[in-house]
Steps between C-alpha positions, in 0.01 A plus 500: 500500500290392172714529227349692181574287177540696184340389218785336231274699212699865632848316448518276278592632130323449215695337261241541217499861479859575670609291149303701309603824647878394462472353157401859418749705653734298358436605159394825582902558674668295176340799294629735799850361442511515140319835430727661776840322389394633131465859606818462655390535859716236656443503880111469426499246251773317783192536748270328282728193378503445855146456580503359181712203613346524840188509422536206226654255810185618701295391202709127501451478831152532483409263208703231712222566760187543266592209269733268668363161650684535831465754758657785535431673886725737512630604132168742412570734813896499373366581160291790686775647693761468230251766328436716793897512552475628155299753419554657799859521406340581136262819670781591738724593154171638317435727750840591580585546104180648397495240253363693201462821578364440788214307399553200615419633805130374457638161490445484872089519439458195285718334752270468778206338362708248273687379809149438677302362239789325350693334825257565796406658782810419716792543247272784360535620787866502600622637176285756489620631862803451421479692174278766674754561835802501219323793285410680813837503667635589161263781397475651886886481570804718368570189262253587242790784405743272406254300198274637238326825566115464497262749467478652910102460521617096453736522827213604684154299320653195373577296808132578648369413168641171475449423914098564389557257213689222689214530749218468241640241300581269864114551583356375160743212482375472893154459397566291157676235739242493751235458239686203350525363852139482550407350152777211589362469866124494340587232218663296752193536730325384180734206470434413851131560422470260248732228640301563827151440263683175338541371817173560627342346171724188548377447870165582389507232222627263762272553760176464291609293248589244772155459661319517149701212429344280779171651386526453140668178560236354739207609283669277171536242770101513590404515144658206426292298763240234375107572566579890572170704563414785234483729770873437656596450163395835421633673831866304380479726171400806628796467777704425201368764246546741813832444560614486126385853544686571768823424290421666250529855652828364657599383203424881352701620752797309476477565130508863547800444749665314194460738259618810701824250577551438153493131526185422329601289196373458141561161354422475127431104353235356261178455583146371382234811484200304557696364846485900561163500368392204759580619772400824500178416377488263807658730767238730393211261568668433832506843575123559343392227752067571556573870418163573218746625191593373193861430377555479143835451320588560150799334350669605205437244187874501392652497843817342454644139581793603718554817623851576710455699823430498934181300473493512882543866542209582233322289656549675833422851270184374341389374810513790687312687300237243435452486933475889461200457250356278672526650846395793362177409291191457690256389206561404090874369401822480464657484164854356414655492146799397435683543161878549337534751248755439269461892309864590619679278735258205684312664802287284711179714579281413802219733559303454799178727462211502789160683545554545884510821726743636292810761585492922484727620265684707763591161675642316194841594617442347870452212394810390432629588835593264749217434795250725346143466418346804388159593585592334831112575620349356253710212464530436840343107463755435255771308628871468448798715534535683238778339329424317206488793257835657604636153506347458145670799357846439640497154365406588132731756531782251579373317221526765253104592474255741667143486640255810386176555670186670383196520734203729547292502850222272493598337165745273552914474433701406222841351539740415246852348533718518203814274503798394277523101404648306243291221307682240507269292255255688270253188450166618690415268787138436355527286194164473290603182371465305877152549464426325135170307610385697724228790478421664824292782607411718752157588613461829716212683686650909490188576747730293766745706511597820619364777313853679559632189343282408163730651319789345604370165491351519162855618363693190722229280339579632132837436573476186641283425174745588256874357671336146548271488189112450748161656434305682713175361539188667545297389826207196458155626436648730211431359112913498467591313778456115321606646173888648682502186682507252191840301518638624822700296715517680797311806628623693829186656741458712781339225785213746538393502168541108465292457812249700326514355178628184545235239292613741179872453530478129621324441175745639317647178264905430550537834702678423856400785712780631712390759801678831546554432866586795777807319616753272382284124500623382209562111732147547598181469322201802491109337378757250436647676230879559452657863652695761335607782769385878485611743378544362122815560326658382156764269750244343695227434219807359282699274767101372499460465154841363449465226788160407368672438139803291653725754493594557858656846676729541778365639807587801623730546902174587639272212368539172665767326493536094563598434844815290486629276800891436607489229683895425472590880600686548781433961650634621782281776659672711749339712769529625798111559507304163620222629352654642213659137495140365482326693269805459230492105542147491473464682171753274382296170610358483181767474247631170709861567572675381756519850714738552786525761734783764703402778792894584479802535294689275711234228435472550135876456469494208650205362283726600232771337565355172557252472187450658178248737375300572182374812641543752799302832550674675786363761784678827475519670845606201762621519851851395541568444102290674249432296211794701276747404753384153501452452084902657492591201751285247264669586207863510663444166758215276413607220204185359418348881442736746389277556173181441631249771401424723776174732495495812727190485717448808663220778610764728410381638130652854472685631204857308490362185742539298159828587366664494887390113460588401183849703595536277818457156315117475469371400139152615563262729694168386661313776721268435764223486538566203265268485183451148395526579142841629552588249668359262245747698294770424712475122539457477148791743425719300723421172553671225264256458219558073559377561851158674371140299407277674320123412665134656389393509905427858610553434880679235717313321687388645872749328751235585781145586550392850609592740755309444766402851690854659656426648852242313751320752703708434776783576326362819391384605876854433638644681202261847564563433896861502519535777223815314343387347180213667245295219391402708179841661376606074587235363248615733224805333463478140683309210301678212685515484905843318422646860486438586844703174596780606314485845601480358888792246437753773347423673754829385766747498195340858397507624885873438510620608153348861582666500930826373321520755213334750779794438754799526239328795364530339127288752373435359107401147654272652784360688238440213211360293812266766645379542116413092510319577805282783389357270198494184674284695770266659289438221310355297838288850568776629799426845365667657832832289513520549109527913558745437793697271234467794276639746720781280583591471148463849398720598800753211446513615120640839645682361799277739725632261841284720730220407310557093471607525829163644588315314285650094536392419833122605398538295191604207642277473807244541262592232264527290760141573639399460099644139487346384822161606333572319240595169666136516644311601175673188349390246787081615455 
């Protein structure tokens, strides 16, 4: 027979408000017992001194529970009965006595509902049926004779009356229970929920962050070749730019995971605000790509120095809203200022303002919500997820600042974020004095630009003008044009209007014409003239200025940076991906270290404890011995590395992935897909500064000449024949036919690994080894034994045995069948 379980919420007491209830009555019976012993009425101010001192223990008792640090199972339901005990001792006399006059009597009706509310349902209930059978025997029975003599309507009303009220009060305390029942059960289901959407998000990371890291990885591999085509060249970029935008909407969505968890982070330090200014100027051009707008950017003359703040998370809030402006403007511009104002307390202010399609002012409010797009109809070419604005306005809120919108339909938006910083060094970045020697100006056609724009770009210009002391200058063919170009040094033109007048300003005496270039060419020569980038700002113009005068600037984290070499550095990768394995080494082929290599804990141990290392980065989820378990035995066994710097590589990027590594021992997080500047970070971060050579070369040199094509048409046929292998999901991911040997040669050690884990139903291995196989398969275009794999995993993750048991002898036949097909593709 099923038993029923009741629900601990009817028993147990609450010790809040049974505290609160006896604090009272305490008092309220010390006033009993001195108000009745002054009157002189002894046996009732007796009564009361002794649920006085009864109910004061009760109240001890208690407190012990509520604030004492050990605890205390039992003492709360003696504290409870101790007071039952007494006041039905207490009501027995009362009633018996008459108390005053009989009144107290109607004692018995507050009693009901302050035992419910107060204690709960189930001692509620007992003393109230207790109470209620000892005022019914008394009041029905010859007894009543011997007390008090109440009114005789009472004898026959009272005990029906208080039966109706014991039965009211038990049905709204009932229903109050239940109803705090099912708000429990629903915020658990909402805990569950969420840790069910964390865990999704983590797998999700980790199963397209890992093949985006063979992609990505492969691509920087193929750019790097010698005599490249401009056409593969160009496919290599668009493969890249397509799956940078494929992490960014992950990236959204973890960040929106983070924030609801509470773990995104604000850390405050000095920074430069032209490095700000840099790269979102050039994040925006990135993002601008071909798209026919304009992107100006106003900076504010006095910006300060040093300012103290996130610089990475405004530059994640700007960002966002320039992609939304940009996204969201078909023709004219973008405009970006970006100012502090010091009227109060310093507040950085960065307005983004656009002329594009514009919002309704009844959907101002949306669009702040997460995964919402408003005007989904008409908006439905515009891509993303709907994230970045709702990220946007959590982060600034976490920061201390807001975002405020304004926008009319068919006009364009205006956003404005408004945060708290602290200057940190008042002298303005832009020093007139840098450019003694130098007179520059700027020559302009308006008619070029966007008529939604003129305005805007005759106020940058003015600007412009005035913070670096230029001229604008007329255009040739007007009388003023040779008399404002007297003296100048340097003169900065649009390449359409030099190509059009470009005898007049190569006549110009002493003047070195720079072009206004449409991307960032400044190592590259236009009509053989030297580049400044588009769009013009006071930073760019003076690091120009500035460099031309012998003064020079640092460059910002996005510009270039020298490529250094290591050629004394010892890293330790470790994998249990081959190809993982291979894309990592190969990115690192051009800094020159001396790289070595792990599929397993086991074998990176070893490694370890036979040679020392400068540098490890680490796999996270390993058959066997993940890569915490194996950095805990590193720093506990291995001599030669128990300080070596370890850096976390891992698909897995959801809120909490870093600080559960640098908890377990890591120093340093690097996600995948990896992104070389990171990891340019990285080695420089980490790698002894005597082991580093600074060198001007871009590239390394290519170690081999170029793919040749990957599948034969034989190879193809047998692939579409047996069914096995897609040759097109293969040659999204495989550059080098070297991975379809590896993949065939792991295959015995793989095969047994999964029967062996299979047969001693080790669930958490099976399941880590299925996972290998679902990547590994996909990767070589097995798009069938990879789902299989899948299935496995996701029934090995919740020990469904029916379902492995169903599923393994499919998924190994089949991998089988897949690694014969193999063996012959590699012998054409």
């Amino acid at each position: 027979m099923k038993m029923k379980r009741i629900n601990e919420k009817f028993i147990n007491v609450h010790l809040t408000r049974a505290l609160g209830i006896f604090a009272l009555l305490s008092v309220y019976e010390a006033y009993l017992c001195f108000d009745n012993f002054i009157r002189g009425n002894e046996s009732i101010g007796g009564l009361a001194l002794f649920c006085t001192i009864m109910t004061v223990m009760s109240v001890i008792m208690l407190s012990a529970c509520r604030f004492g640090k050990k605890p205390h199972k039992f003492l709360p339901h003696a504290a409870v009965s101790l007071m039952m005990a007494v006041y039905w001792i207490t009501f027995g006399i009362l009633i018996y006595t008459g108390g005053t006059s009989g009144s107290s009597l109607f004692l018995l009706f507050a009693a009901a509902p302050i035992a419910f509310y107060f204690f709960n349902l189930f001692y509620g209930t007992i003393f109230c049926s207790v109470l209620f059978v000892g005022v019914g025997v008394y009041f029905c029975s010859s007894w009543h004779l011997l007390g008090y003599i109440y009114p005789y309507i009472y004898y026959q009303r009272l005990p029906v009356m208080f039966l109706i009220e014991i039965m009211v009060c038990w049905f709204a305390q009932y229903e109050a229970v239940k109803a705090e029942i099912r708000q429990q059960q629903a915020v658990e289901e909402a805990r569950r929920a969420n840790e069910a959407k964390t865990d999704f998000l983590a797998n999700t990371s980790h199963e397209i962050r890992t093949p985006m890291n063979s992609i990505m990885g492969f691509c920087e591999l193929i750019l790097r070749e010698k005599d490249l085509s401009p056409k593969v060249k160009g496919y290599c970029l668009d493969i890249m730019g397509a799956g940078k935008n494929l992490l960014y909407v992950i990236n959204d969505i973890l960040d929106v995971s983070r924030i609801e968890a509470g773990k995104i982070t604000i850390s405050k330090d000095e920074f430069d605000p032209s490095v700000l200014v840099r790269d979102i100027v050039n994040a925006a051009m990135a993002k601008k790509q071909d798209k026919n707008i304009e992107i100006f950017v106003k900076v504010d003359d006095d910006m300060p120095s040093l300012l103290f703040g996130d610089m990475a998370r405004i530059f994640q809030v700007v960002m966002n809203l320039v992609t939304n402006a940009i996204k969201y403007t078909p023709d004219g511009g973008v405009y970006i200022t970006i100012n502090v104002d010091r009227a109060v307390s310093p507040m950085l202010i960065v307005t983004v303002r656009d002329t594009g399609i514009g919002i309704e002012k009844k959907d101002l409010e949306k669009i702040f919500k997460s995964f919402e797009q408003v005007d989904a109809k008409r908006n439905r070419s515009i891509e993303g997820a709907g994230l970045g604005l709702t990220i946007s306005k959590k982060i600034a809120s976490l920061m201390g600042g807001v975002i405020t919108a304004e926008s009319e339909s068919g006009k364009g938006s205006e956003f404005t974020l408004t945060l708290p910083v602290q200057i940190l060094d008042e002298n303005p970045l832009i020093r007139k004095e840098n450019f003694k020697g130098i007179r520059a100006g700027i020559c302009i056609d308006i008619d070029l630009i966007h008529p939604e724009m003129r305005d805007i770009c005759l106020e940058v210009t003015s600007s412009l003008c005035r913070a670096l002391d230029m001229k604008k200058i007329p255009l040739p063919g007007t009388g003023a044009f040779a008399e404002e170009t007297k003296g100048l040094t340097h003169l900065f033109v649009n390449p359409v209007i030099y190509e059009k007048y470009h005898e007049e300003f190569d006549s110009l005496p002493g003047t070195e014409i720079v072009i206004i270039a449409d991307v960032y060419k400044r190592s590259e020569n236009l009509f053989g003239k030297k580049t400044v980038s588009r769009p013009l700002y006071s930073y760019s113009l003076s690091d120009f200025l500035c460099n031309e005068n012998g003064i020079a600037k640092p460059l910002s984290a996005s510009e270039h940076r020298k490529r250094f070499t290591a050629p004394t550095a010892r890293v330790l990768l470790v994998d249990d991906n081959d190809v993982n394995l291979m894309v990592e080494s190969g990115l690192m082929e051009i800094y020159g270290m001396k790289i070595f290599t792990a599929l397993s804990g086991p074998e990176a141990l070893d490694l370890m404890n036979k040679d020392r290392f400068d540098l490890i980065f680490m796999d996270h989820m390993m058959p066997g011995m993940d890569g915490v378990e194996v950095v805990r035995r590193m720093r506990e066994e291995c001599e030669f590395n128990k300080d070596t710097t370890v850096v976390a590589l891992t698909a897995n990027a959801v809120s909490g992935a870093r600080e559960m590594f640098l908890a377990n021992g890591f120093q340093d997080f690097l996600p995948k897909p990896i992104d070389i500047r990171e990891l340019d970070n990285i080695l420089r971060k980490y790698i002894p500064l005597y082991r580093i050579c600074e060198t001007d070369e871009e590239t390394s040199e290519a170690v081999e000449e170029a793919n040749e094509e990957l599948f034969s048409a034989e190879a193809i046929r047998l692939m579409e024949e047996s069914g096995l292998i897609d040759h097109k999901e293969a040659e999204k991911y495989l550059i080098d036919p070297e991975i379809m040997i590896l993949y065939a040669d792991a295959y015995e050690s793989k095969r047994k690994e999964i029967e062996d884990y299979y047969n001693a139903k080790d669930w958490k291995s099976y399941n880590v080894q299925v996972h290998a196989l679902k990547s590994s398969s996909k990767m070589v275009g097995a798009v069938k034994l990879s789902n299989l794999a899948k299935q496995a995993e996701t029934a090995s993750g919740q020990e469904n045995v029916a379902k492995i048991d169903k599923i393994q002898p499919l998924m190994m036949k089949q991998y089988e069948e897949v690694v014969e097909l193999v063996g012959k593709l590699i012998r054409l």
